[in-house]
Every structure is written in C-alpha cells, then in structure tokens.
C-alpha positions in Angstrom: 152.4 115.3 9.4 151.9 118.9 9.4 148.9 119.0 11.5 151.0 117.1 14.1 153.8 119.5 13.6 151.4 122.5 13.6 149.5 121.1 17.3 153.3 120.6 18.6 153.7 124.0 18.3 150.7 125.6 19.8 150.7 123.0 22.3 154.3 124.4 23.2 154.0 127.8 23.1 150.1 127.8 25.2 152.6 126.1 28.2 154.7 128.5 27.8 152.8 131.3 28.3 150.4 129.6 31.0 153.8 129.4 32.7 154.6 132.8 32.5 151.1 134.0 33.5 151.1 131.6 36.6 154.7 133.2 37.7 153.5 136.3 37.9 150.4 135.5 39.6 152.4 134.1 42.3 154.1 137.5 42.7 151.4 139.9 42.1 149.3 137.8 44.3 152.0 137.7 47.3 152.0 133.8 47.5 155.7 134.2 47.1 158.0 136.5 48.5 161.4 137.7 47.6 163.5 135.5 49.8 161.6 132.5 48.6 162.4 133.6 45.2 165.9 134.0 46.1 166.2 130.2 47.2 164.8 128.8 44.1 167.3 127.7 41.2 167.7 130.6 38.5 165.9 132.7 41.6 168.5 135.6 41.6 168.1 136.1 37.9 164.0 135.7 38.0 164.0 138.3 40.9 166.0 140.8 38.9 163.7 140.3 35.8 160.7 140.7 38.7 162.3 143.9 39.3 162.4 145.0 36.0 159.0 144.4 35.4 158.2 145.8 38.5 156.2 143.1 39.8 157.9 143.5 43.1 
C-alpha cells in the first residue's frame, strides 16, 4: 500500500506542476491575452498573480 500511496503523490504533484508550466506558456507565448484572462473563472485573481510574476 505504500507504493500506491507513494505513485499517488507524484502522480499529483507532476499534474500540478505540468499545469502550472502550461499556464504560463500560454502567457509568455501570447496565446492568451489579458481580457481573455479576465473572462475566465478565478481570472481577476490569476491576472494579478501574472502581474506579480511579471509575466504580463
């Protein structure tokens, strides 16, 4: 049960940051733009954290 548990976990967490890394492609690469951000759920607060980052 602890290999299960342990592949869970990576599993998770390599989605995760294949997520992240696919966000910010599609910002960096200009396939989306700010307004389109805007529109998506949670867009206001992934646009400020683009901001942050200064990915925009």
């Amino acid at each position: 049960m602890a290999v299960l548990d342990r592949n869970v976990i990576a599993t998770a967490a390599s989605i995760a940051v294949a997520m992240a890394v696919y966000g910010v492609l599609l910002i960096r690469l200009r396939a989306i733009d700010e307004t389109e951000l805007r529109t998506m759920p949670g867009g206001t607060r992934l646009l400020g954290l683009a901001r942050k980052f200064h990915l925009f």
